[in-house]
Structures are given as structure tokens and as C-alpha cells.
LOPANU-962122 format. One record per residue (C-alpha): residue in one letter; x, y, z. Coordinates in steps of 0.02 Angstrom, whole numbers, plus 50000, padded with zeros to 5 digits. Layout:
N
aXYZ
...
END
This chain:
869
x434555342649294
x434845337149125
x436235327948998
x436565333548848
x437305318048791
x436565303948815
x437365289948731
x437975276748833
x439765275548807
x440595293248792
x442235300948829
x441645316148882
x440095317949023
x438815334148997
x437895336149169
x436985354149184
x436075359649355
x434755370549377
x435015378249572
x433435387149649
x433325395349794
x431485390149864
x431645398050032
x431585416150090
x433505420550136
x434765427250014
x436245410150001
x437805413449989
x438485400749826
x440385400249904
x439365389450041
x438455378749908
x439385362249832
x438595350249721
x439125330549701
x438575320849530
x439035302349590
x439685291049434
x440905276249402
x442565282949347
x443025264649238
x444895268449259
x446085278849363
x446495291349250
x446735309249308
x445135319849244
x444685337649178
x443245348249229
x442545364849111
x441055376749150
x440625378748985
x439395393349037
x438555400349204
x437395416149242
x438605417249383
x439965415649276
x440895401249237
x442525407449305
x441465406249460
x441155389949445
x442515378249496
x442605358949520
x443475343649601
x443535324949601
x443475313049747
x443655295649776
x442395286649880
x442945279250036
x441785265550015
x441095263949849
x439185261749826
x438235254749672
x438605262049511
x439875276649600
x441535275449644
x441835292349611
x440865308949615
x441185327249566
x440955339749666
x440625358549619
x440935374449708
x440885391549679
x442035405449690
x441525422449804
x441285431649625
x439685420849617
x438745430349731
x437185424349809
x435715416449765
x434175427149809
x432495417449862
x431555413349707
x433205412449610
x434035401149500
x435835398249451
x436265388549279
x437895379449255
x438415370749103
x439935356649143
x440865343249065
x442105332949137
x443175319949030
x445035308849078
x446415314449021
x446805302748894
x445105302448854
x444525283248875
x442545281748881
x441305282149021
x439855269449024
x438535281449097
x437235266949132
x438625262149266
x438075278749321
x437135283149493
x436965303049437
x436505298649257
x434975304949191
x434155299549020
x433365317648982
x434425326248878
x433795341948863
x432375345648987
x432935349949163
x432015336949282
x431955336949456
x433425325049516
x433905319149683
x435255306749607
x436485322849648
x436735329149815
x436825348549854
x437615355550017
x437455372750109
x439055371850218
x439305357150295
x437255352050279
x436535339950137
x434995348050087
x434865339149931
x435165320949850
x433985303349888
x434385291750056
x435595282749964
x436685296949949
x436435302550136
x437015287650169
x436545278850339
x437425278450518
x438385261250561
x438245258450760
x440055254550819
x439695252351014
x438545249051131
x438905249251306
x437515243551454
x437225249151630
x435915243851756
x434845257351690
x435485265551539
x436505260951363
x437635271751298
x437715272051104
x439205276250993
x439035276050782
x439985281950637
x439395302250586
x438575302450405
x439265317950327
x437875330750293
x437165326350430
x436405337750558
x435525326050708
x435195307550735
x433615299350777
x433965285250897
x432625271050879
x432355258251018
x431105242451005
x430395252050855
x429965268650937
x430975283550911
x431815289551084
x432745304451056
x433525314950937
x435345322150960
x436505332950871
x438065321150877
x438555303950841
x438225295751031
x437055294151124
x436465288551328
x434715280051316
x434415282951535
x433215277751660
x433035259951595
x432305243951695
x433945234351750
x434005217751631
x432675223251492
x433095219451306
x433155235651183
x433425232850989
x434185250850926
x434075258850722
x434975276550702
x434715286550543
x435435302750519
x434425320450488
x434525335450425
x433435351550381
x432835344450216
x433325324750234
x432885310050345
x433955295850316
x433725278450310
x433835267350472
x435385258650519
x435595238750546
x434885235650718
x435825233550867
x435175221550998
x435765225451203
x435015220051372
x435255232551531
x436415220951654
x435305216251785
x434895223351956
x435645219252132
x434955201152185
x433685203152351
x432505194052449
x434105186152486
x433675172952639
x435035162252731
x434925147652839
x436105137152946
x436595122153030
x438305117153141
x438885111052982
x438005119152818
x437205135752779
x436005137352637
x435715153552552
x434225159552411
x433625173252332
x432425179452213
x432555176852002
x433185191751936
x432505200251788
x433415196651627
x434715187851731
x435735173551639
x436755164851773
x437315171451954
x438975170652032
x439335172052225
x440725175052325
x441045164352472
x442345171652606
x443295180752471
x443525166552360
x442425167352193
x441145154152125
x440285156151936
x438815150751878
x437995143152029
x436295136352066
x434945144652170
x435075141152300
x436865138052355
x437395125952485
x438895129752572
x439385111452653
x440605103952795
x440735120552884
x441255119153082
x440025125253211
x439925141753284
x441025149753137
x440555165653023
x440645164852832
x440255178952728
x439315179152556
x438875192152398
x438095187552237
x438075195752071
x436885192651919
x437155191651750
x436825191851561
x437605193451383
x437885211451419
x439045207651591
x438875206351778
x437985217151869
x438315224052034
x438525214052191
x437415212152347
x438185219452496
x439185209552590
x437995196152673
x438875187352833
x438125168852915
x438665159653083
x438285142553083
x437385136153243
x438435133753409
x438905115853472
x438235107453629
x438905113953792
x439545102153912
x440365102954082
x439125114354179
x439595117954354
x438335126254507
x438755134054668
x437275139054772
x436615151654914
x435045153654993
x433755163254844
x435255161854694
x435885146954597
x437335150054472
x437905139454332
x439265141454242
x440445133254087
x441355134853942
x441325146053823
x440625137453644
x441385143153505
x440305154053401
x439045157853512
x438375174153549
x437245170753698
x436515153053774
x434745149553818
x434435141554009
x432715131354044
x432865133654239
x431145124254329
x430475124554147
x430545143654102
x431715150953995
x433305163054021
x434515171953895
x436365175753937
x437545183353810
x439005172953947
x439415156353975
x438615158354169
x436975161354239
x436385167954417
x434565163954437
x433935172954585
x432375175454695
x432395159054740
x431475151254869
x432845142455022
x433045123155036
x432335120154871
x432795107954723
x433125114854538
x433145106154371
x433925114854214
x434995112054058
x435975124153951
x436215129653745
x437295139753646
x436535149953503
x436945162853405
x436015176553252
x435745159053142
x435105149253292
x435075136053447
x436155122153464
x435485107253560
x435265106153755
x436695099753867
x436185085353990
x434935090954129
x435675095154303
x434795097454479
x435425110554613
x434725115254800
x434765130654872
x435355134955041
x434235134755189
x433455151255238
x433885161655407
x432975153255559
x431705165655618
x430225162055738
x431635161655898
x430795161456053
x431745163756231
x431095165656406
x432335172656575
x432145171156764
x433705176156853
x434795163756840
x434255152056677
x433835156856476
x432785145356371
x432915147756178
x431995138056060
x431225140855856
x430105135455728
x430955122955595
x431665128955444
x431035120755259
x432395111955179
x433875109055354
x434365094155414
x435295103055565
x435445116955676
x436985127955748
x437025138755898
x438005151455949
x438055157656132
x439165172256195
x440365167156047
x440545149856063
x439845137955941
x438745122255977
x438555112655834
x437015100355800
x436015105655938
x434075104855948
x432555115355992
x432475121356135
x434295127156189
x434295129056382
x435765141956464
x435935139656655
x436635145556828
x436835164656788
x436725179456869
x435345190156878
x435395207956773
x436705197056648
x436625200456458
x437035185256345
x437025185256161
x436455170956022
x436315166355838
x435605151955747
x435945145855586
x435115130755495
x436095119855346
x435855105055232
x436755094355106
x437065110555005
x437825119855126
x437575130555309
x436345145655286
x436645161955351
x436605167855560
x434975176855604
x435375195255671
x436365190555836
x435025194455963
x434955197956165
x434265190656317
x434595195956498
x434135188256689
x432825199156746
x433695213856860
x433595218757026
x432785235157118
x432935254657096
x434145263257259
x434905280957281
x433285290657219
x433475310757220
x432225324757164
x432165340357109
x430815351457027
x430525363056900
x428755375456870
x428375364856715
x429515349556752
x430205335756902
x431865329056885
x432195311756957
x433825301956965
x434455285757034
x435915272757029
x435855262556879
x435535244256915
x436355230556827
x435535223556692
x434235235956681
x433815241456477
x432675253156544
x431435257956688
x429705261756735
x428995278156821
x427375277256898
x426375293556947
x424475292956985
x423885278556902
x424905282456737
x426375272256715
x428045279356596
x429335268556521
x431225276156504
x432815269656458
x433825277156604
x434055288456732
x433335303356767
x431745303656749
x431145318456668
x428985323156693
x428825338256589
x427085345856559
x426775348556742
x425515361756848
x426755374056927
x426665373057129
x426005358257143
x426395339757215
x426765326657129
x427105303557222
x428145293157118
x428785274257111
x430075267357012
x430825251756955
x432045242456821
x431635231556688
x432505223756527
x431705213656389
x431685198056522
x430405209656633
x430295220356759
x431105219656934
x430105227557118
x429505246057148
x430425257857230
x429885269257393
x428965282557366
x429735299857324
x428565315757331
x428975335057273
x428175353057210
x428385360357072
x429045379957051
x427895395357032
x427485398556831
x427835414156750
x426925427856794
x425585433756652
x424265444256617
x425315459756644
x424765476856572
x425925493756554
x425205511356554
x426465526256515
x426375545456501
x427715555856477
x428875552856618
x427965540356720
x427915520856685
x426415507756782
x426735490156779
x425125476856844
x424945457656857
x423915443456921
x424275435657056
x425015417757012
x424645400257093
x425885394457210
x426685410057232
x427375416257388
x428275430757321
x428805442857168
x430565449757077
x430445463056932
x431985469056828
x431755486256799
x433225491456672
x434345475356713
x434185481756908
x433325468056999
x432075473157132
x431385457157249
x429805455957339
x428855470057227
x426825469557252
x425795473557079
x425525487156988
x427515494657007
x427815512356990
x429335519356866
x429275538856875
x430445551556838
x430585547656649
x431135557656507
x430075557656368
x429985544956214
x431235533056324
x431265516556306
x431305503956466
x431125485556496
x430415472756614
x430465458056677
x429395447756842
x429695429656923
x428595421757026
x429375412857186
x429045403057338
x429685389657455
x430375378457305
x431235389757221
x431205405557073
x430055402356942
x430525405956773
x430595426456700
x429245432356607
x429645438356422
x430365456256431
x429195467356443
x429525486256338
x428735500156341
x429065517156294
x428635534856380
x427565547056256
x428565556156143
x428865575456146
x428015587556038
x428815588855859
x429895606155839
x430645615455674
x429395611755550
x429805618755380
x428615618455236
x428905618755055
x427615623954924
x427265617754755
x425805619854643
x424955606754718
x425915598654839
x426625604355008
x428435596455085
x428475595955260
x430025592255368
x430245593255561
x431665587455664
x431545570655715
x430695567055891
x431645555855993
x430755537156062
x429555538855891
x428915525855789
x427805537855694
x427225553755633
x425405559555597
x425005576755500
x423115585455477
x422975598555347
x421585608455382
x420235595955438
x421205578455344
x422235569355441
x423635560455370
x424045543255467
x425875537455489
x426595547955367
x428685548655343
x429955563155370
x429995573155268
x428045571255168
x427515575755026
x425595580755024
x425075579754849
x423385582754744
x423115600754825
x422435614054738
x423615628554660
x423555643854747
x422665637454895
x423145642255073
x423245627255208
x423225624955388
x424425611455435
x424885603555638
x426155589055661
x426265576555789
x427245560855848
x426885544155899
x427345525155977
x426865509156024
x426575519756184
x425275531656105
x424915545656025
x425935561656072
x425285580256055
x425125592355911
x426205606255846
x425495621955837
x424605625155662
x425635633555517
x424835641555382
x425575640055197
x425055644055034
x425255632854871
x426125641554722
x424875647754598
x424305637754446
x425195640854256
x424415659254199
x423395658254031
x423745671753912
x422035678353844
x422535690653719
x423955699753616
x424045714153520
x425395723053425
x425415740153340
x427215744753249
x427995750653437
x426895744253564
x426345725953627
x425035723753729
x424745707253831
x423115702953921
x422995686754036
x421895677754158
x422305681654344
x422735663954421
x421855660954592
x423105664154732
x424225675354662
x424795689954745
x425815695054583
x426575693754408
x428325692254288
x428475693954107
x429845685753994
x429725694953815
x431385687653716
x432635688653845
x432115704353950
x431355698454126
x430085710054193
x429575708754397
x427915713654468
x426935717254324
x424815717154303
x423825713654152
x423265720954047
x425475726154002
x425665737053874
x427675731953814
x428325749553721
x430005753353637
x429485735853519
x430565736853351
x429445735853195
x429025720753098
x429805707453228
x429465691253313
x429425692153503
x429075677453618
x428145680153784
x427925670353949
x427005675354112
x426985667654283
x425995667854431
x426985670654606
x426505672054802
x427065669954974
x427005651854928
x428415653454788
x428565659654621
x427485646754470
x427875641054304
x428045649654131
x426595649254026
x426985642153856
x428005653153732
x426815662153625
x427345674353485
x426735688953405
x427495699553277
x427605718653274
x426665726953138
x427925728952986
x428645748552926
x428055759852816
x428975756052639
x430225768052573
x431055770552383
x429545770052327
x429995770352121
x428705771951970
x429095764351801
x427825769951664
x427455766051496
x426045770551350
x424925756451460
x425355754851625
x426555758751761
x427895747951847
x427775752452064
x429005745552153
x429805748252336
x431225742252454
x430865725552570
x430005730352732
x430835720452871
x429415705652956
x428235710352790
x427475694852698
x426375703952585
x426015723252529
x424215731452484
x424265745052348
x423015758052338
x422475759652158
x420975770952112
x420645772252296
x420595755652340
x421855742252413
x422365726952290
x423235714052379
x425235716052270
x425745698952345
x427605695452423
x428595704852300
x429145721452311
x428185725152129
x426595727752052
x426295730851893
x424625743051840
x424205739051663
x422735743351553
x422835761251565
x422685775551431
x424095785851375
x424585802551460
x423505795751596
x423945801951767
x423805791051905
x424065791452125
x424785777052209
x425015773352407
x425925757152459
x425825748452643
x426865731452706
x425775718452823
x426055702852924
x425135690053024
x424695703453155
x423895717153033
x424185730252898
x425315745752922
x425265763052899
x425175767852712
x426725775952623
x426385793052558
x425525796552378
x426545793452231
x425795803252072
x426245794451900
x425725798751712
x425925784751565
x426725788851427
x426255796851263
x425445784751133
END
């Protein structure tokens, strides 16, 4: 940039610009403005001329504008702009422009009041006293003229400021200083400095950027973070204060606490909250603080003060449990008992110590507490327990008098006694209960007291006069068991049996002896008792026992006849058997049953008697005759299996089979016999059975398996004809055929198959048969027929070769040719081309069609020249 007049007063100003385009992208000048800053010394309207531009200076256009806030030595600036006739400005570039500017009524400028004024008047120097903009970007122009950011807001958090400034006009980005180290950079005039310590001091400096220009730093801007949540908050209490601290908090100025919803500033830590009543709640939150605000509060925090004294504690007692009770204290959440000098908990104004010892003395004293503490003890109080139940009671009988007495119990001063239901109070040990009568049952209960109270009746318990002798004795026996019965007698709990030398206690009458020797005799003596004692024996009573059951019996059976022996058994005078449900008395062993059917079923039962009676019946005896032979066995062959069936043979349990020299135990109706050999023949013989025995075998049948699947050795086709050769399976007595879907019976291999259509598939099966059934088909196997002879046989020839070619043989998948006497495989097509060959050169040609199963018969001779050359 340059003036061309440089005199210090003028009327008329002469800046010229030099624009160069140092980078390597074509700029478009409609885009491009530049500003020359001056003092305008006046308010006259102005005038602007391009005297001259390379882009022309009808291109060149310019306007004046007022400063919004004046700076040294400008109040004004010019700013120039280009029309779209000035093209663009390639890289490496430059674009002249001559201006002058003057006020209308042309009054003087004092350029040294100048900030764009330059003292070189004719030599272009490098200037940044102008500005230059592409769009809305200064690329151009000193830090002056960029002009610097002034910070209008600041707004703190816990853990992040938010920043708000004026823009700078040319400006593309900020950078956002803090403390003297550049944080961020941002492309608009705020910005959020985050993750911040809570109550930390930050001094901030923005300048604005852009590609070319960094400006200068703002004034700073000094902030603290408001500080974090107060903790290590402790609180303690008495009935009438409660006391509450925490930790400092970092970059905290003052604290302010809330105190059941009512707010208190700037307080002291710790905070005493005074003349509170005991056992109420009070609930607390703090806040801290700084220059930049409060920060957040605590959560709520709630306090009891301690519980007052309890007083008026009342006790009822019983023998092992003493309970206390009293008023509820206000504010207290549970209350602490030292009972005998341990100590209880109870969230209720009562407490029910238990397991106590009876007749003993207790000390203990209550106090309320609650979560901030224990309020001090109530007066000490001393409780006994009840007496415990008398035990140790001791009574004797004759039969007429009782005498109770018992051991004394710890802790009573007295003694009740109940007899029969009537109460005698006071009374001491022993208690004596006179003129009875014998066999008399009298009931008691004791109870011991004190001071505190009357403990609880023992179990009522009896005593009876002794009782007097056993009359009206009767007898009966049993093989196993004696049955004796009496008249009761009065007073009696129970009695005593003596036999031999052993000696039986029961409760009443009869007397049962169980586990006895049948027929035998058996001297008893009985007498009463009760828990007084026993009374006198009894006469003696004497009996036998009945017979036992008769055992060691064995059954033989044949086919219609039935034996039936025993041992003789002890005692025994005499025998009964049941033959049926028919009785038959005074049988001798073995009994004879005869005249049975076969495989019938009968039953038996024997007693054993004599002069005291039947003994008991044996367990029924069964047996069965043998069963008959089996009758109208079928058999069933497979390949290797045989199903035999018979009708069922009545009375049995069982069936056996042997098959040739294997027998086949217990076997079902009908069997299967598997894992025999195809084509096999068998001897097979059936027979039933029972618990009885074995009865006889069938006569033997003889039965063949069906033979095994045939195996096809070997097939062979000619154009008409198929012929099939398999292996004969063992067993068979003959042969079918399945070729497509034509059956043929009875055939023998080798089997020639005529009448066969040329060139087709055919599928074949054989199977094996015999007097055992007929087997199973082979697996499919095909074969084709050998293919025709072709026809329309047609020669093409030229000067070189000759064109054969033929109709499509039906079942063909490839053709021979015979050339020169020999066969040259022509492929799947009906073609083949014969090249190579001389002119007027006559040649013979024979053609044949072939298929998996061969070649066939060659077509006739087909005689062919080429053509001229």
C-alpha cells in the first residue's frame, strides 16, 4: 500500500492497494472488501473515485462507515468492494486499485490523525494498518483492527462455568484461556469450561481467531466453581441440645443451614441447636458458599434428642417370668432394662423376662433411648417370682388310710392341699386321709405360695386302698393261645397272672397267653393290684391248648388223579380236609382225589382236632392236574423266523417248544423263533405246562423257512433279447421274474427275456420261493437294450471333406463311424464331419448307435465323392 499524497493536511486522501493472491485457489473479488481506518474531522457526507483498476474501476466500488466505538486515530473507515465484473483473483495474482476519497464540501483531513496512513508515497509497502476480508473472515489488518472479545457473563456451577462474550467481527473461533493456559477453542461466542473441582478459582482471557489472525487477549475474568455438598457431617444430642459439624469445604466462604424448615445464614461450624425438649426430632441441611453463590444442599439430615427418665414402673410376676411395665416416654424408640445386672432391649414400654428360676428375688431399673441415645436410669426396683410346682410327693395306702407327704419347695412360706376337691389350706407335710374303704380311689394336688403369690397345682395325681381278691374265673383255649376271664374287683388298676414261675402284669380282664405249644397244659393264679399293691392269689385254674395246623403236607398229580400227605401233628386225635369247599371229617393221610379232568384246578384244606376242640385250617392248598397235549398248531415261515400258534390248553401256565434238538423254555402263544437260517427246513414239537408239571409233546411238524433274497450274477442284452443269470438261493424249490411291470412265475436261470424293444431301459427283480412261502425281490437292477441301426443316413460334400449325418437312434448316447475301415468314436450328435480330403475323392462310410450295454449293428455303406477343386 502506498499514498500518493502525503502532506499532512489535505482535502482529498490518495490510498492505492496492491491485492495478491498468495495461496493456491482462484478468489472470487465480489467476496473481498477492504477497510482503510482514518479520522473523518467533521461529519460531512464524502465521495469515493477509482481512479484506475486492472479489474476495472467500474468494478471497484466503495462505502463509508461509522465506527461503533471509535479507536485511536479512526472514527471512520472506508470500505471497498468489488463488483462481479471483477472477476477473480488467480493464485499468484495481483489486483491494483487507485482511490481517492474527499467531503463534500471539501474541508481538510489531518492524515497524522490517521490509523491507515502511510508515509510512502509511492512505493507499495506491506501494510497491516488496513484490514482485508474474504466473506465474512478478516484475513488481513494488525490486532488492533481485529479488535478483541469483551466477556459479558460468566455463570458457575459445582463443576463447570459457562462463558458468554461479545463476537469480534472477522472472526472465525475463540481461544478460551483459563489460569493462563489455553482450554479450548470454539467456533462461537460462548463457551462451557466442564468437569471442574467444585469451589476452585479460574481467571479467563478470550481472543478471537481466524485463518490468518490471532487476536489479542481480552481483560480477564476472575470466577470460583460454587462449592460442593458439605459431608462428614456428624450430629450429636442431648434431652435439650443437639450439636451438629462437618467438614471445611473447599473454596467455601460462609455456610447456611436450615433448621426444621426455617433458614439460618452465615453460621458457625459447628451449630448448636439449644433449649430443645427431650425425645423430639428436628431436621437439618446445610449449604456452602462463595462469591459465585450457594451451592447445593445436604440431604435432609434428621436428629432426636435423647428420651427423658421413665418413672412409674409396675411388675406382676409368675413362677420363671417377671414383667415390667410403664409409660410410654416421649421420643423414645426402644428402652434398655438392667435385670440381675445384664442388659435387655425393648422397642415397648414393657418387658417379660423369662426363664426364671421360682421363689427368687430380682433387682432392675429401666431407660428410654432412642437413634441419638440413652436417657438416664429410673430408680431401681426388686420383684420375686412365684414358687415352683411341689414335686417330690410321696404317699403310702393300706385299706382303709392314705399318707401323703413332699419335699419343701425353695422360696414358700405355705402349703395347700387338695383332696377329692376340697381345699385345705395351710396344711403341713405329711397329710394323713383316714377310715376308707378298701379298693377306693381318691385324688390330690398340692400347691406351694409366698408373699408374691400361690404357685401352680402339681398334675392332680391318684392313690387307692389296696383291693381285694380275684372270683368268677373261666377258661378257654386256643392251639396258640388261653383265654382267661374273671369279675372285676373294685379298685383293681390292673392284675397279675402267674404261670410256671413267670409272672404277667395286665390291666384287666381276660387274660390273654398267646405264644403257646398247641395240646398242651397249662396252671394259672391270679390276683388284683393297683398302684397301692397287690391283693391275695386266686385258686388254681388248669387247661389244654387246641391241635396246631397241620404241616408238612405234599401234593402229587397226574392227569386225572390228585394225592394229598401230612405229618401227623401233636395232640391230635383226629383230621378234617376240604376238598373243593366239601368238608370230609376224620380223613387218614395221604387222601386220594381221582376222577379228574385234565389241567383242573382244585383246592385244600386240613385241621387238626381232638378232645379240646378244631384246630385252626391249614393255608389252602392248590394244585392242578397235568395239562392235555397242545392241538392245532399252525406255523408261519419267514426268512429266518418261524410263527407258531396252537390253541390254548386249558389249566396251563406255560408253553415249551424244541426245534429240532433246541428247546425253547416258557415261550408265549403265538412265538416267534427268530435267527434261523433262510431256506432251512425245521422239525418243531409243542408242549404245555403248570405248577403241576410238565405235560406231553405234540407230534413233530416239519416246516421250511422262506429262501434268502436271490443275487443277480449277470445281464446281458442284444437289440431283442435279455438274458438274466442269478445265483440259486439255498432252499428254493423255484423262481419269479419282475422285468418293468410284466410278472413271470416259475422261471430258472439262466432266462433268456425275448420280444425286448431296442435301445430301452428295463428294470429286473427275481425272488426265491418254496413250500415255506414265496421271498423278497432282489434289488431293481437295469439294463438297457442295445440301440437300432441308424436310418436317413445323408452325405454333405465339399472340395475337402464330407458332412455325414443321420436321424437320432432311440436309447443311443454315442455313434462310431467307420472311416477308411476303421471306427472313430462321432460323439452324441447325429454328425460328423470328414475333412482333409482331396477333391473328386471318393469315399465309403458305415454308421452304428451304442449305449452303456454295447455297440449295434452297423448301418449299410454309404459311398460319397468330394467335390471338384
Amino acid at each position: 500500500m502506498c499514498n500518493t499524497k502525503v502532506h499532512e493536511d489535505t482535502n482529498t486522501l490518495y490510498p492505492r492497494y496492491i491485492l495478491s493472491n498468495t495461496g493456491n485457489v482462484p478468489i472470487n473479488l465480489q467476496d473481498v472488501r477492504i477497510r482503510y481506518y482514518y479520522t473523518i474531522d467533521g461529519n460531512q457526507e464524502q465521495n469515493f473515485w477509482c481512479d484506475w483498476s486492472n479489474v476495472g474501476s467500474s468494478n471497484v466500488i466503495g462505502n463509508f462507515v461509522k465506527l461503533s466505538e471509535p479507536i485511536e486515530k479512526a472514527d471512520t473507515y472506508l470500505e471497498i468492494g468489488f463488483k462481479s465484473g471483477a472477476g477473480v483473483i488467480k493464485p499468484g495474482s495481483k489486483v491494483d486499485i487507485h482511490t481517492r476519497m474527499a467531503k463534500t464540501d471539501w474541508t481538510k483531513y489531518n492524515q497524522t490523525n490517521d490509523y491507515s496512513y502511510t508515509y510512502s508515497k509511492h512505493d507499495y509497502i506491506i501494510w497491516d494498518k488496513v484490514t482485508a476480508f474474504i466473506g465474512d473472515e478478516m484475513v488481513w489488518g494488525d490486532q488492533t483492527l481485529f479488535g478483541k472479545p469483551l466477556i459479558l457473563l460468566a455463570e458457575a456451577q459445582e463443576n463447570s462455568i459457562q462463558l458468554l462474550w461479545s463476537p469480534v467481527e472477522g472472526a472465525t473461533g475463540y481461544d478460551a484461556q483459563d489460569n493462563g493456559t489455553v482450554v479450548d477453542s470454539v467456533y462461537s461466542n460462548s463457551y462451557r469450561h466442564i468437569g471442574l473441582p467444585a469451589g476452585t478459582f479460574h481467571s479467563y482471557r478470550i481472543r478471537a481467531t481466524s485463518s490468518m489472525i490471532t487476536g489479542s487477549w481480552s481483560d480477564t475474568y476472575d470466577i470460583w466453581t460454587l462449592p460442593d455438598i458439605p459431608c462428614g457431617i456428624v450430629t450429636e444430642a442431648t434431652e435439650n441440645d443437639i450439636n451438629i459439624s462437618w467438614d471445611q469445604v473447599t473454596g467455601a466462604t460462609g455456610y447456611d443451614i436450615e433448621v426444621d424448615g426455617i433458614l439460618f445464614e452465615n453460621v458457625e461450624n459447628p451449630f448448636i441447636h439449644s433449649n430443645l425438649q427431650p425425645g423430639t426430632i428436628h431436621y437439618y441441611r446445610i449449604r456452602a458458599k462463595n462469591s459465585s453463590g450457594c451451592g447445593k444442599w445436604t440431604e435432609i439430615i434428621n436428629k432426636w434428642t435423647i428420651p427423658d427418665m421413665v418413672t412409674m414402673v409396675n411388675s406382676y410376676a409368675t413362677q420363671t417370668v417377671i414383667v415390667a411395665y410403664w409409660d410410654d416416654v416421649i421420643g423414645a424408640t426402644a428402652y434398655d432394662i438392667e435385670f440381675d445386672g445384664r442388659m435387655l432391649e425393648e422397642p415397648l414400654p414393657i418387658v417379660s423376662v423369662t426363664d426364671l428360676k421360682p421363689g427368687t428375688l430380682h433387682r432392675y431399673r429401666v431407660r428410654a433411648k432412642n437413634e441419638s441415645g440413652a436417657g438416664v436410669w429410673s430408680e431401681e426396683y426388686s420383684y420375686w417370682t412365684v414358687p415352683d410346682i411341689v414335686t417330690s410327693i410321696f404317699s403310702s395306702a393300706s385299706e382303709r388310710q392314705i399318707d401323703i407327704s413332699w419335699d419343701d419347695v425353695i422360696g414358700a412360706t405355705d402349703y395347700d392341699i387338695e383332696v377329692d376337691g376340697e381345699i385345705f389350706d395351710d396344711q403341713p407335710s405329711p397329710y394323713i386321709y383316714k377310715d376308707l374303704e378298701s379298693g377306693t380311689r381318691h385324688t390330690f394336688r398340692l400347691r406351694a405360695k409366698n408373699s408374691s403369690g400361690i404357685g401352680y397345682w402339681n398334675e392332680s395325681f391318684e392313690v387307692w386302698t389296696l383291693p381285694g381278691s380275684v372270683e368268677g374265673v373261666e377258661a378257654q383255649g386256643m392251639q396258640n393261645t388261653i383265654f382267661i376271664q374273671w369279675e372285676p374287683v373294685r379298685g383293681a388298676s390292673s392284675y397279675e397272672v402267674k404261670q410256671g414261675d413267670t409272672i404277667t402284669e395286665i390291666p384287666s380282664s381276660p387274660f390273654i397267653h398267646e405264644g403257646l405249644i398247641p395240646g398242651t397244659l397249662y396252671n394259672y393264679l391270679i390276683r388284683a393290684k393297683n398302684s397301692s399293691g397287690t391283693g391275695v392269689w386266686s385258686d388254681e385254674v388248669s387247661l389244654w391248648t387246641i391241635p396246631d395246623k397241620v404241616n408238612d403236607t405234599t401234593i402229587e398229580a397226574t392227569e386225572t388223579e390228585i394225592e394229598v400227605f401230612w405229618n401227623e401233628v401233636t395232640g391230635a386225635t383226629g383230621y378234617d380236609i376240604e376238598v373243593d369247599g366239601v368238608l370230609f371229617e376224620d380223613v387218614s393221610s395221604p387222601y386220594i382225589h381221582q376222577g379228574l379232568l385234565e389241567g383242573t384246578k382244585h383246592i385244600y384244606k386240613l385241621r387238626a382236632k381232638n378232645s379240646s376242640g378244631y384246630g385252626f385250617w391249614n393255608d389252602e392248598l392248590v394244585k392242578w392236574t397235568l395239562p392235555a397235549v397242545a392241538e392245532n398248531i399252525t406255523i408261519l415261515s419267514g426268512e429266518t423266523y418261524l410263527a407258531v400258534e396252537w390253541d390254548e390248553v386249558t389249566g396251563a401256565t406255560g408253553y415249551d417248544i424244541k426245534i429240532d434238538d433246541i428247546q425253547l423254555d416258557d415261550v408265549t402263544n403265538p412265538q416267534a423263533i427268530q435267527n434261523l437260517s433262510p431256506g432251512t427246513e425245521y422239525v418243531l414239537m409243542v408242549r404245555a405246562k403248570n405248577t403241576s408239571g410238565l405235560g406231553k409233546w405234540s407230534d413233530g411238524f416239519s416246516v421250511w423257512t422262506i429262501p434268502d433274497i436271490v443275487k443277480i450274477l449277470n445281464m446281458n442284452a442284444s437289440q431283442t433279447c435279455i438274458e438274466i443269470q442269478w445265483e440259486n438261493a439255498t432252499g428254493a424249490t423255484g423262481y419269479d421274474i419282475k422285468i418293468g411291470e410284466q410278472l413271470l412265475n416259475d422261471v430258472e436261470s439262466p432266462f433268456l427275456y425275448q420280444n425286448a424293444q431296442p435301445g430301452t431301459e428295463y428294470f429286473i427283480s427275481v425272488r426265491a420261493k418254496n413250500s415255506g412261502g414265496i421271498g423278497r425281490w432282489c434289488d431293481e437292477q437295469s439294463i438297457w437294450t442295445l440301440p437300432d441301426i441308424p436310418e436317413n443316413i445323408i452325405t454333405e460334400p465339399t472340395s475337402s471333406s464330407v458332412r455325414i449325418s443321420w436321424d437320432p437312434v432311440i436309447g443311443a448316447t454315442g455313434y462310431d463311424i467307420e472311416v477308411y475301415g476303421t471306427a472313430v468314436d462321432a460323439g452324441a450328435q447325429g454328425w460328423y464331419i470328414h475333412d482333409g480330403l482331396n477333391s473328386n475323392n471318393q469315399q465309403t462310410y458305415r454308421v452304428r448307435a451304442k449305449n452303456s450295454s454295447g455297440d449295434g449293428d452297423w448301418s449299410s455303406i454309404v459311398a460319397e465323392t468330394t467335390l471338384p477343386g
